[in-house]
mmCIF file of the N, C-alpha and C atoms, coordinates in Angstrom:
data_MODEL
# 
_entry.id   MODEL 
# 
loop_
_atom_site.group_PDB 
_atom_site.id 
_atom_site.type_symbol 
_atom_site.label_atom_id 
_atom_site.label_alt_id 
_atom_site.label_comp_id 
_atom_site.label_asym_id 
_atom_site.label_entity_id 
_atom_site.label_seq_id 
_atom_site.pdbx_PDB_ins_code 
_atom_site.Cartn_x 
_atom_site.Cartn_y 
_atom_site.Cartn_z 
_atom_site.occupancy 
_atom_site.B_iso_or_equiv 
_atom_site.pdbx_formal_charge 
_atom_site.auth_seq_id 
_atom_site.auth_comp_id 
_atom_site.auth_asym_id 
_atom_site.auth_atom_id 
_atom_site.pdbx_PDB_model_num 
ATOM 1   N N  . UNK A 1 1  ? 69.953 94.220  135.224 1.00 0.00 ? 1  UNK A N  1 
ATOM 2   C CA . UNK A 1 1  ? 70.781 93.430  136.103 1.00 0.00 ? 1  UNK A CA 1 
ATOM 3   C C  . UNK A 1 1  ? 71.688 92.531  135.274 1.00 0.00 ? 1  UNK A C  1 
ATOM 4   N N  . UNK A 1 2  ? 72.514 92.430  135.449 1.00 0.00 ? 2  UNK A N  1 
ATOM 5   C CA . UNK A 1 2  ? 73.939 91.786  135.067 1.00 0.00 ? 2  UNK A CA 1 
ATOM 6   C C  . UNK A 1 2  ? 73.443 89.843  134.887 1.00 0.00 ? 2  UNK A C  1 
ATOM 7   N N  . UNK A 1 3  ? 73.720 89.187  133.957 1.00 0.00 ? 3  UNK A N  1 
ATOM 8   C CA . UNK A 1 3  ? 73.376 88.471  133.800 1.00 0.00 ? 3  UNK A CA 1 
ATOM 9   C C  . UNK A 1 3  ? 74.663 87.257  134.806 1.00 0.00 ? 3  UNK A C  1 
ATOM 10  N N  . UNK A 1 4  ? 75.948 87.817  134.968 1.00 0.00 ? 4  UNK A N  1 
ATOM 11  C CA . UNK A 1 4  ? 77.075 87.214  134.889 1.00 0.00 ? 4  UNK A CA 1 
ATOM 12  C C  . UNK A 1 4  ? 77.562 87.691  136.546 1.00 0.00 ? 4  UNK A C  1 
ATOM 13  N N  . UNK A 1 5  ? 76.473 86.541  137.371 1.00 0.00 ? 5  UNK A N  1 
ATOM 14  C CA . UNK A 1 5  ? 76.571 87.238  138.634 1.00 0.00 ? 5  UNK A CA 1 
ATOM 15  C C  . UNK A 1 5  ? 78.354 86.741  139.474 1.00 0.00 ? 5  UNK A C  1 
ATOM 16  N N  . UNK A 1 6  ? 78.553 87.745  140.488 1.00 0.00 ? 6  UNK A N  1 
ATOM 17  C CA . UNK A 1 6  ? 80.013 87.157  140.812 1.00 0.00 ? 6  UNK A CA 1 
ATOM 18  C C  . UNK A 1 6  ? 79.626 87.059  142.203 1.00 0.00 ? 6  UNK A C  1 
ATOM 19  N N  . UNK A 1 7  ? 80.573 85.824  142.140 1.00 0.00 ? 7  UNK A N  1 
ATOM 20  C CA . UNK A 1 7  ? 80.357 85.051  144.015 1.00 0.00 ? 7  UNK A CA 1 
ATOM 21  C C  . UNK A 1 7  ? 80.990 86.611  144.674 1.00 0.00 ? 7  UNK A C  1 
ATOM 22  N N  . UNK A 1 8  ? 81.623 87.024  144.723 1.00 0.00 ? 8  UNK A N  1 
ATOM 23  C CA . UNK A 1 8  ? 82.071 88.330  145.494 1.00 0.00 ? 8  UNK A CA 1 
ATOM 24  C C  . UNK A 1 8  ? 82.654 89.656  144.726 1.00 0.00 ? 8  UNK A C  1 
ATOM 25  N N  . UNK A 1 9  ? 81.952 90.622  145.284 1.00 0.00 ? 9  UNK A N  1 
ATOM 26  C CA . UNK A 1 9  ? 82.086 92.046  144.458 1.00 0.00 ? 9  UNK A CA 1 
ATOM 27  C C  . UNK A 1 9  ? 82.506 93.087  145.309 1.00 0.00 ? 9  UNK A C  1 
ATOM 28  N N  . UNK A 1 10 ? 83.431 94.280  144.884 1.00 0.00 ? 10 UNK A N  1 
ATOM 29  C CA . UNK A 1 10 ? 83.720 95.632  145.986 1.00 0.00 ? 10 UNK A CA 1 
ATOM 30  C C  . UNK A 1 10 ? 82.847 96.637  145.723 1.00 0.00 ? 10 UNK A C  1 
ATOM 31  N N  . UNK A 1 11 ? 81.824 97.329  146.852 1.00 0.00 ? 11 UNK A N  1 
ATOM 32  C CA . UNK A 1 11 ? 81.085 98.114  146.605 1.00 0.00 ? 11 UNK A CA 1 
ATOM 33  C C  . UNK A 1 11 ? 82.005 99.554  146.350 1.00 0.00 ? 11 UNK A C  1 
ATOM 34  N N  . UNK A 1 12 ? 82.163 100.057 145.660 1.00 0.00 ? 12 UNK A N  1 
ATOM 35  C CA . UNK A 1 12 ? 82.111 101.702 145.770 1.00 0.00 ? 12 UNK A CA 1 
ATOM 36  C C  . UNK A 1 12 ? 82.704 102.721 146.687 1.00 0.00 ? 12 UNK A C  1 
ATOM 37  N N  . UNK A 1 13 ? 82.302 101.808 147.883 1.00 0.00 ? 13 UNK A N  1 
ATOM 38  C CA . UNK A 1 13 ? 82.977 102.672 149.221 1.00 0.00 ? 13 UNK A CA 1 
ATOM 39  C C  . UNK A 1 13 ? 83.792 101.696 150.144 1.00 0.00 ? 13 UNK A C  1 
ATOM 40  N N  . UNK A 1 14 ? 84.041 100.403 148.852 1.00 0.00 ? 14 UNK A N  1 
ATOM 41  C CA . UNK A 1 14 ? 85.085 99.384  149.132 1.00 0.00 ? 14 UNK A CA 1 
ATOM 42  C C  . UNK A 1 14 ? 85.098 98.126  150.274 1.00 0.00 ? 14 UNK A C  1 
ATOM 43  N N  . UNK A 1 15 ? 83.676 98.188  150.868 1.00 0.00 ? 15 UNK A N  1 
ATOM 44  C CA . UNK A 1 15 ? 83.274 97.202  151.130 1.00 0.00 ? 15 UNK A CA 1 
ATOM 45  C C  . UNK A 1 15 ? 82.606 95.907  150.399 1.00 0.00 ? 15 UNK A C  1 
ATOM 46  N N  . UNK A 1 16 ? 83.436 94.275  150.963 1.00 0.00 ? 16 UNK A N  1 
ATOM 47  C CA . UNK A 1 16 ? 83.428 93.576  150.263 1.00 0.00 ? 16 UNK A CA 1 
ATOM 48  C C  . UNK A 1 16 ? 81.704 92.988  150.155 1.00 0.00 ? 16 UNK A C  1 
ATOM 49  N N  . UNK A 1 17 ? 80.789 92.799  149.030 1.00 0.00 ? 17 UNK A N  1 
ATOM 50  C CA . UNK A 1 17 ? 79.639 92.346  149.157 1.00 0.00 ? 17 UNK A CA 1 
ATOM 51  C C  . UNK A 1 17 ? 79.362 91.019  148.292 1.00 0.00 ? 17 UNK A C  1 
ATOM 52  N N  . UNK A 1 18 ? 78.469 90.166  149.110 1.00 0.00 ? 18 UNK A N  1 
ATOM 53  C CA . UNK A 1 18 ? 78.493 88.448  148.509 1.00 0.00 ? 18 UNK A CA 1 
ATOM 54  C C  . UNK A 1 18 ? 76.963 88.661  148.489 1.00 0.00 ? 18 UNK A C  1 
ATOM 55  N N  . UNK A 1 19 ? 76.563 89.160  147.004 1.00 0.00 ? 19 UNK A N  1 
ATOM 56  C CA . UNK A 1 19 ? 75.231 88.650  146.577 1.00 0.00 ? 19 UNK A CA 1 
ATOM 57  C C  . UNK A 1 19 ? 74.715 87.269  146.796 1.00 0.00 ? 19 UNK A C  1 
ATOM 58  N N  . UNK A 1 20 ? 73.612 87.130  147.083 1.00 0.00 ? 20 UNK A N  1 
ATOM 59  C CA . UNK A 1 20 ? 72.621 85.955  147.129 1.00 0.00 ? 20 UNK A CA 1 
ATOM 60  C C  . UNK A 1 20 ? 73.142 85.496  148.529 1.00 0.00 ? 20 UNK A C  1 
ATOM 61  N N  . UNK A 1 21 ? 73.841 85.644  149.667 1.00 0.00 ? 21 UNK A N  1 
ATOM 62  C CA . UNK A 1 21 ? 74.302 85.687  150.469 1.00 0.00 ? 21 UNK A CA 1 
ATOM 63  C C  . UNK A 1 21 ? 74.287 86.970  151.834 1.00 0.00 ? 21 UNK A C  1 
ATOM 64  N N  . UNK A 1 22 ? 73.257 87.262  151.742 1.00 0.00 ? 22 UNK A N  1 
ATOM 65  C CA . UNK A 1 22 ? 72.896 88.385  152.800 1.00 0.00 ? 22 UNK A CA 1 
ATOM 66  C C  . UNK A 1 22 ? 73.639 88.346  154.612 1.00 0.00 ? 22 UNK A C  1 
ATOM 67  N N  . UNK A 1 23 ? 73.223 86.891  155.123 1.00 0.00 ? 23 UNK A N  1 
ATOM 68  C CA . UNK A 1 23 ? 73.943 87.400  156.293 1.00 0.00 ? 23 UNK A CA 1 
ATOM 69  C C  . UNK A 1 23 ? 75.553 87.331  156.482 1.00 0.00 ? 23 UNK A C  1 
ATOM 70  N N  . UNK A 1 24 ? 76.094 86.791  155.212 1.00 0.00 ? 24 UNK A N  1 
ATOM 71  C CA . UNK A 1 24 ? 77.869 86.980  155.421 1.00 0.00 ? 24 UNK A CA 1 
ATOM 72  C C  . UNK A 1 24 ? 77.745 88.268  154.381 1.00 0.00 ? 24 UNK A C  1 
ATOM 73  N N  . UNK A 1 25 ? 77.494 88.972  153.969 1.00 0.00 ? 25 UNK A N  1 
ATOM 74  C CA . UNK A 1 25 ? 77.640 89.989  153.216 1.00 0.00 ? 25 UNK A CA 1 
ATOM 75  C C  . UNK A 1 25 ? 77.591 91.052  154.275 1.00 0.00 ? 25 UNK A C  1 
ATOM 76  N N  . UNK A 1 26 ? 79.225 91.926  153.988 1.00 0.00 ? 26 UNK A N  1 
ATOM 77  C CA . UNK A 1 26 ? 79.394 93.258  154.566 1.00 0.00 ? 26 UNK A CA 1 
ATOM 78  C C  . UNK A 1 26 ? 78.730 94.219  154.590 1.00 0.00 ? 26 UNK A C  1 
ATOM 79  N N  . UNK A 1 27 ? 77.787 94.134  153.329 1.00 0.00 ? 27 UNK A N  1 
ATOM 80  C CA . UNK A 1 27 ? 76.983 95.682  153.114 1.00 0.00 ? 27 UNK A CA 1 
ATOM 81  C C  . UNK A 1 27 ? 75.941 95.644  153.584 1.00 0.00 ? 27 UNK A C  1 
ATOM 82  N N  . UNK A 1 28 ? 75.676 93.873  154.369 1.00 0.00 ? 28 UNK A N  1 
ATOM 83  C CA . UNK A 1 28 ? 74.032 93.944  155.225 1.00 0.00 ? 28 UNK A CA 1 
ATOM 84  C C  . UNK A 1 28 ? 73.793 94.935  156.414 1.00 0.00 ? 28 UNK A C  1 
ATOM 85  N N  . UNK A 1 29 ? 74.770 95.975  156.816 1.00 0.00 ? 29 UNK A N  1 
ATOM 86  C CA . UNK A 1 29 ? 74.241 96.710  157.593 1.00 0.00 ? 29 UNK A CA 1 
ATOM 87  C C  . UNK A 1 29 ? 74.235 96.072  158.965 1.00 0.00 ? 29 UNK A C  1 
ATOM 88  N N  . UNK A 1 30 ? 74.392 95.454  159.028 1.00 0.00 ? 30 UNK A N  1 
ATOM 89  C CA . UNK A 1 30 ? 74.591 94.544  160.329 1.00 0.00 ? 30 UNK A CA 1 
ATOM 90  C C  . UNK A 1 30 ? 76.065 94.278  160.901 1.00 0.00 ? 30 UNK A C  1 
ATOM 91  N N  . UNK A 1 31 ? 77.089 94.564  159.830 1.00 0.00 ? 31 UNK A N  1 
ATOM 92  C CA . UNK A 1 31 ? 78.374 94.319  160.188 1.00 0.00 ? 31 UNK A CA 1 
ATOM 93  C C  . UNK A 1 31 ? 79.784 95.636  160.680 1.00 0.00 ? 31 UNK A C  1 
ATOM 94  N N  . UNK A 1 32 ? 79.095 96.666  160.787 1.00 0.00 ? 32 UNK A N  1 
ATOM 95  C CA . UNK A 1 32 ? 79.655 97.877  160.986 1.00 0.00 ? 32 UNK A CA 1 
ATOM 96  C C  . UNK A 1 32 ? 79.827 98.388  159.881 1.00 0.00 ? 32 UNK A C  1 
ATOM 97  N N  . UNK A 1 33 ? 79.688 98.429  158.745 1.00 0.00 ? 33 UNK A N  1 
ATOM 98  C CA . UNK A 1 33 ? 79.498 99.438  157.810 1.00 0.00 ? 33 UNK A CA 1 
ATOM 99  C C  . UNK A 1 33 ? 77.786 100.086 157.515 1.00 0.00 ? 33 UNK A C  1 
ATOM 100 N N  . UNK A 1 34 ? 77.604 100.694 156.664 1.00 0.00 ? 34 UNK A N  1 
ATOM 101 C CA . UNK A 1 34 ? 76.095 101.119 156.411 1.00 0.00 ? 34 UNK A CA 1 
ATOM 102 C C  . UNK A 1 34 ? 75.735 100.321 155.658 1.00 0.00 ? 34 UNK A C  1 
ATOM 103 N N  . UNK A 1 35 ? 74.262 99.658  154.801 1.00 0.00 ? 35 UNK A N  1 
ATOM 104 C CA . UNK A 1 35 ? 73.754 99.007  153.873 1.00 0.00 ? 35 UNK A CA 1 
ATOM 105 C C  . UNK A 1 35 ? 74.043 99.377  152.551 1.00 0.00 ? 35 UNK A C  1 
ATOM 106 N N  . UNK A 1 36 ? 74.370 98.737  152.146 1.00 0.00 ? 36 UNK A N  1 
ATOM 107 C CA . UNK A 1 36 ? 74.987 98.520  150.635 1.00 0.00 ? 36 UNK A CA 1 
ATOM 108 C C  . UNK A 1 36 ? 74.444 98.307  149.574 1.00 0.00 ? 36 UNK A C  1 
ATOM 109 N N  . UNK A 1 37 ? 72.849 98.079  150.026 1.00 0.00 ? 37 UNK A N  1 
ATOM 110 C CA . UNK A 1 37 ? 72.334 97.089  148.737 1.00 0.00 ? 37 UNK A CA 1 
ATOM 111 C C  . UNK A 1 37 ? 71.678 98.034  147.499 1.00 0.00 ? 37 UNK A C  1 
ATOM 112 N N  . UNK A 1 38 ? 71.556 99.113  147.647 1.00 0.00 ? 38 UNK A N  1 
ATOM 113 C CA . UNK A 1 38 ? 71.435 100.170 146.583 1.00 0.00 ? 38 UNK A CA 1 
ATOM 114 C C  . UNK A 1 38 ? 72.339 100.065 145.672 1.00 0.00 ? 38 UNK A C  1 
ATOM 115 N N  . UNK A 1 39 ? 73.625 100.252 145.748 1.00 0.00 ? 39 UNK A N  1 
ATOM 116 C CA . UNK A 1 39 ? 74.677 100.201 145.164 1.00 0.00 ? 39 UNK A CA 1 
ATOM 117 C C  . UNK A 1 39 ? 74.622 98.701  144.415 1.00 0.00 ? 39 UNK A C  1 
ATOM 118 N N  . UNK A 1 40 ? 74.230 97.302  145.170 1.00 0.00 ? 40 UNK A N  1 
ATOM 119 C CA . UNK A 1 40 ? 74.890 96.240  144.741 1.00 0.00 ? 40 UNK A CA 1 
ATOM 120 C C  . UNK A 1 40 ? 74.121 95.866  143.017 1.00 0.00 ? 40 UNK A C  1 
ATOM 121 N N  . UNK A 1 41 ? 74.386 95.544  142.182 1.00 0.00 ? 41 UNK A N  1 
ATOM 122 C CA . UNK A 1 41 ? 73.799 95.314  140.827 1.00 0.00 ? 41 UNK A CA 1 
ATOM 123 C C  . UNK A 1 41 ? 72.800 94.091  141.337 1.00 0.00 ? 41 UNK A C  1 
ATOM 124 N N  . UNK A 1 42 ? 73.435 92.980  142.375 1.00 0.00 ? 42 UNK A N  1 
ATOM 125 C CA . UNK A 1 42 ? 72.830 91.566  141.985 1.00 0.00 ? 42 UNK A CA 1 
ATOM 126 C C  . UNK A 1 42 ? 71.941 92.021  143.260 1.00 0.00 ? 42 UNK A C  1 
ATOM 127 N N  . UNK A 1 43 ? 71.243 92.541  143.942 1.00 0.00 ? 43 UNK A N  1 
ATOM 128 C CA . UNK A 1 43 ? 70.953 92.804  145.594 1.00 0.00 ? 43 UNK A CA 1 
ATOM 129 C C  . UNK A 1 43 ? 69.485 91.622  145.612 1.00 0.00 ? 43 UNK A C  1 
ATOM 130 N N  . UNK A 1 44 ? 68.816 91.745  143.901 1.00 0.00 ? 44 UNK A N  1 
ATOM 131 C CA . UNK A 1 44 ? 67.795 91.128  144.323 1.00 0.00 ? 44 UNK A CA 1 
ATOM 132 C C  . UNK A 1 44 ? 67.742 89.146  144.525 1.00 0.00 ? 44 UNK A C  1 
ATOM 133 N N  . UNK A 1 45 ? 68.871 88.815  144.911 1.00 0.00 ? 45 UNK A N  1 
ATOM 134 C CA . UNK A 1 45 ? 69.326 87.647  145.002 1.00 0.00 ? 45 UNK A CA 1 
ATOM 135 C C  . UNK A 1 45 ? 69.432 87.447  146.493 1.00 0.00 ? 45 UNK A C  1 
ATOM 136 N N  . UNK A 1 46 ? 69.326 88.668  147.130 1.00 0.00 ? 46 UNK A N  1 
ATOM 137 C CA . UNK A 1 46 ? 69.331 88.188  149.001 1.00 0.00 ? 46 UNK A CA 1 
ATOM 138 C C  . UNK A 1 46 ? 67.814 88.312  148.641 1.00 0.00 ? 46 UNK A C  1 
ATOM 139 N N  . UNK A 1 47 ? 67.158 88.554  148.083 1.00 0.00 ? 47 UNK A N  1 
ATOM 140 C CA . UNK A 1 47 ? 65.520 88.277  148.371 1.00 0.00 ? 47 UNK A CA 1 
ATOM 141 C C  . UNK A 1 47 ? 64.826 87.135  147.868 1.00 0.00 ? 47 UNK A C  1 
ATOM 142 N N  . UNK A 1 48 ? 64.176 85.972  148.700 1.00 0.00 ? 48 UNK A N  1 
ATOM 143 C CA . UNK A 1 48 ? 63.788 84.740  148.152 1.00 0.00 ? 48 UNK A CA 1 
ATOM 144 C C  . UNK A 1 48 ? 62.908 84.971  146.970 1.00 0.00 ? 48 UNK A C  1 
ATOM 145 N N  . UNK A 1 49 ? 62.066 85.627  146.955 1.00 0.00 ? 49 UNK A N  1 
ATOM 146 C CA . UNK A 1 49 ? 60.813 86.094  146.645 1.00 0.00 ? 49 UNK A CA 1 
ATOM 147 C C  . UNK A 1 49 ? 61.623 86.164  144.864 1.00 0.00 ? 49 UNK A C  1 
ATOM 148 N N  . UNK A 1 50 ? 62.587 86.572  144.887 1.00 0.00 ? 50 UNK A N  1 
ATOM 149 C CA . UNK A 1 50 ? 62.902 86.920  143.342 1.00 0.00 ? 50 UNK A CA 1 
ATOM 150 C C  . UNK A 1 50 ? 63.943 85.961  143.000 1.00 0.00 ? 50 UNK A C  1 
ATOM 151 N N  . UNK A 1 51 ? 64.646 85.363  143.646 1.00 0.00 ? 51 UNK A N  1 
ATOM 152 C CA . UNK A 1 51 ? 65.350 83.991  143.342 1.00 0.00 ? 51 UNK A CA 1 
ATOM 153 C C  . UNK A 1 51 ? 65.534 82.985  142.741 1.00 0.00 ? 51 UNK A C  1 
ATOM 154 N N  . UNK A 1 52 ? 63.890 82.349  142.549 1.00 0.00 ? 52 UNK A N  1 
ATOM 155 C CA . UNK A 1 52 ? 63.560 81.365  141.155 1.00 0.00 ? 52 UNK A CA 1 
ATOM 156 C C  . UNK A 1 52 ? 63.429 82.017  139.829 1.00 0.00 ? 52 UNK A C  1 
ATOM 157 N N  . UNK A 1 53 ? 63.055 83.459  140.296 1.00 0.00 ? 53 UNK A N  1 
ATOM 158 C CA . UNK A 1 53 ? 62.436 84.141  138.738 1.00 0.00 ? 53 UNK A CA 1 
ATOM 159 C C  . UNK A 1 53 ? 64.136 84.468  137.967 1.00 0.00 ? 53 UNK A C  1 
ATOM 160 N N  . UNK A 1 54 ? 65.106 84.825  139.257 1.00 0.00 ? 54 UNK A N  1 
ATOM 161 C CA . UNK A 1 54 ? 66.684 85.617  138.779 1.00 0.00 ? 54 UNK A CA 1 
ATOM 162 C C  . UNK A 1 54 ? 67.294 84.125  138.078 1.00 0.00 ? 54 UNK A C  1 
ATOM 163 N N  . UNK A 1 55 ? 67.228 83.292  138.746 1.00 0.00 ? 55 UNK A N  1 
ATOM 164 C CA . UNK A 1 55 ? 67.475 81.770  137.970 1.00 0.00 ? 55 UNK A CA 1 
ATOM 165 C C  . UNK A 1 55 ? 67.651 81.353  136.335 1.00 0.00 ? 55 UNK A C  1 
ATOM 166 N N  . UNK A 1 56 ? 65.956 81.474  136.758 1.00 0.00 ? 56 UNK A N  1 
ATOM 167 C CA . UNK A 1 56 ? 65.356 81.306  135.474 1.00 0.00 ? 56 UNK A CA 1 
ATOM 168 C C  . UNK A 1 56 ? 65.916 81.728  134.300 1.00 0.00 ? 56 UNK A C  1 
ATOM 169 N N  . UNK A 1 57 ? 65.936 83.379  134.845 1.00 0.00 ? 57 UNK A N  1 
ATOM 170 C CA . UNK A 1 57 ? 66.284 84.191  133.634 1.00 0.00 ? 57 UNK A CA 1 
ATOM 171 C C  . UNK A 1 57 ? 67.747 83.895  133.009 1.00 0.00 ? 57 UNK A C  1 
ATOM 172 N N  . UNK A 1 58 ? 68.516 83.387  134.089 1.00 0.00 ? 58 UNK A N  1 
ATOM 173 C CA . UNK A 1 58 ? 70.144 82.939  133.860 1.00 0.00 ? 58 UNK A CA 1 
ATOM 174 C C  . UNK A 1 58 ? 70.189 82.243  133.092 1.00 0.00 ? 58 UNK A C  1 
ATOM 175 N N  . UNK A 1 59 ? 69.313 81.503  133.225 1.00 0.00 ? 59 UNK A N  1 
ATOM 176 C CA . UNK A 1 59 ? 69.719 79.849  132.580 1.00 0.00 ? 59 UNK A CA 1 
ATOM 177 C C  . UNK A 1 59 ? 69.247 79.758  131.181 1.00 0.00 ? 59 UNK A C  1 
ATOM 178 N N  . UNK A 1 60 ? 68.146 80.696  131.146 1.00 0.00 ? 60 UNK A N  1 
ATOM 179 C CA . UNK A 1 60 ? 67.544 80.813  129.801 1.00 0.00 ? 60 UNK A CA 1 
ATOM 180 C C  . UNK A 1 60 ? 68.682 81.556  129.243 1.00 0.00 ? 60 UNK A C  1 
ATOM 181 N N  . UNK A 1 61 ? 69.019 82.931  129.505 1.00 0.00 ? 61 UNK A N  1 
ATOM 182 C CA . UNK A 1 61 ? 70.069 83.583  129.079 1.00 0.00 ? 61 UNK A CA 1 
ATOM 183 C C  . UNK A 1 61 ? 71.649 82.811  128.372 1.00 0.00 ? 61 UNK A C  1 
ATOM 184 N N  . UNK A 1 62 ? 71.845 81.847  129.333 1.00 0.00 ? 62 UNK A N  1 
ATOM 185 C CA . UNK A 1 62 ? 72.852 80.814  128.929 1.00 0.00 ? 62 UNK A CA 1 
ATOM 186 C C  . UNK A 1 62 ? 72.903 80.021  127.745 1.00 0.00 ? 62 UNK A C  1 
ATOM 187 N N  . UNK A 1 63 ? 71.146 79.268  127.453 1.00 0.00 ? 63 UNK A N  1 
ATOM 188 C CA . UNK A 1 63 ? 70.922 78.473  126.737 1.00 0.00 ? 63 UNK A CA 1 
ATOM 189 C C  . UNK A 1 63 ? 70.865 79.542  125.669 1.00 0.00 ? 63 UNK A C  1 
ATOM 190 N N  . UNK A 1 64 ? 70.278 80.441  125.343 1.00 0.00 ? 64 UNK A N  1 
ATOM 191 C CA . UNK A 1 64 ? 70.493 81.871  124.226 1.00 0.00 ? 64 UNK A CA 1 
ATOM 192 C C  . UNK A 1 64 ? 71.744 82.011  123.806 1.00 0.00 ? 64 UNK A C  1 
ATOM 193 N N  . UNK A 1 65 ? 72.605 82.515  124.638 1.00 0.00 ? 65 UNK A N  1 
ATOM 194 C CA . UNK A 1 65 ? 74.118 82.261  124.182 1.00 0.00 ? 65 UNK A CA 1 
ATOM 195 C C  . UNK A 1 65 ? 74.713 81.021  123.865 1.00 0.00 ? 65 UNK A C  1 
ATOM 196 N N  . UNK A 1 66 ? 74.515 79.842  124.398 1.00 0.00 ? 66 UNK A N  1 
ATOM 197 C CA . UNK A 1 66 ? 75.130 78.685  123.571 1.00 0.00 ? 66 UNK A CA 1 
ATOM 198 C C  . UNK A 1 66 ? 74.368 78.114  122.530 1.00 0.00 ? 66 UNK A C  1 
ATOM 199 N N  . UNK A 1 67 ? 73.074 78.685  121.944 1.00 0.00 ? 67 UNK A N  1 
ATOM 200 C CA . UNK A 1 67 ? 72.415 78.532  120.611 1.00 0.00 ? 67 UNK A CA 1 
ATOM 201 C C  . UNK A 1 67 ? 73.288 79.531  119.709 1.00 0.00 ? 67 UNK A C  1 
ATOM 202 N N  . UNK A 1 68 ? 73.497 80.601  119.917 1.00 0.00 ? 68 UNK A N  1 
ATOM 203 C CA . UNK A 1 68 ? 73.757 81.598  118.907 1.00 0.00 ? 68 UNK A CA 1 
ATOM 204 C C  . UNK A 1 68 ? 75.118 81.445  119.215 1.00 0.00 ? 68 UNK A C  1 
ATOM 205 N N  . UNK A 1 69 ? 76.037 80.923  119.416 1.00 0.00 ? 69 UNK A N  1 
ATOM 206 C CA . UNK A 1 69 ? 77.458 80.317  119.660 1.00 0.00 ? 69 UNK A CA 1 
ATOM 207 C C  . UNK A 1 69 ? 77.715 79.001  118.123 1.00 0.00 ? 69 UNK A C  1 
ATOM 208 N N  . UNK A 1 70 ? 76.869 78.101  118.670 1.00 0.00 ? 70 UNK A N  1 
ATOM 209 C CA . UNK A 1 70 ? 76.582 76.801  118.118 1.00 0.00 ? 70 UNK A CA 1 
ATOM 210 C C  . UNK A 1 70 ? 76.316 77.663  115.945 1.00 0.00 ? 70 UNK A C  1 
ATOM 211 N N  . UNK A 1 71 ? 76.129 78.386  116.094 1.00 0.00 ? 71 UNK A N  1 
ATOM 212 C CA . UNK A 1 71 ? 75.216 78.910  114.824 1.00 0.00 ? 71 UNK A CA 1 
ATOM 213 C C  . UNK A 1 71 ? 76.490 79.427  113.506 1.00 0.00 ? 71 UNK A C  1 
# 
């Protein structure tokens, strides 16, 4: 999974999708297109359950790159 998540992305079959944002997101299947979230890279960000852990990993990831920046 992409470390460098984007507030809004085009799926594939060009519907617009807003990770970590499930019920305004087009590809929820709920909005007249089909579900999207196979396709989406960030999908596990509409799920709470993995949210603190996807965080985590960001921020650590960040602090990694601005050590080996600093160097």
């Amino acid at each position: 999974m992409s470390k460098h998540i984007p507030e809004k992305t085009i799926d594939i079959t060009g519907v617009e999708l807003v990770p970590g944002t499930p019920a305004a997101c087009f590809g929820n299947g709920e909005q007249g297109f089909e579900r999207c979230c196979d396709e989406c890279d960030c999908f596990l960000l509409c799920f709470s359950e993995f949210e603190a852990q996807i965080k985590e990993n960001i921020v650590e990831s960040k602090n990694n790159t601005e050590k080996q920046s600093k160097k």
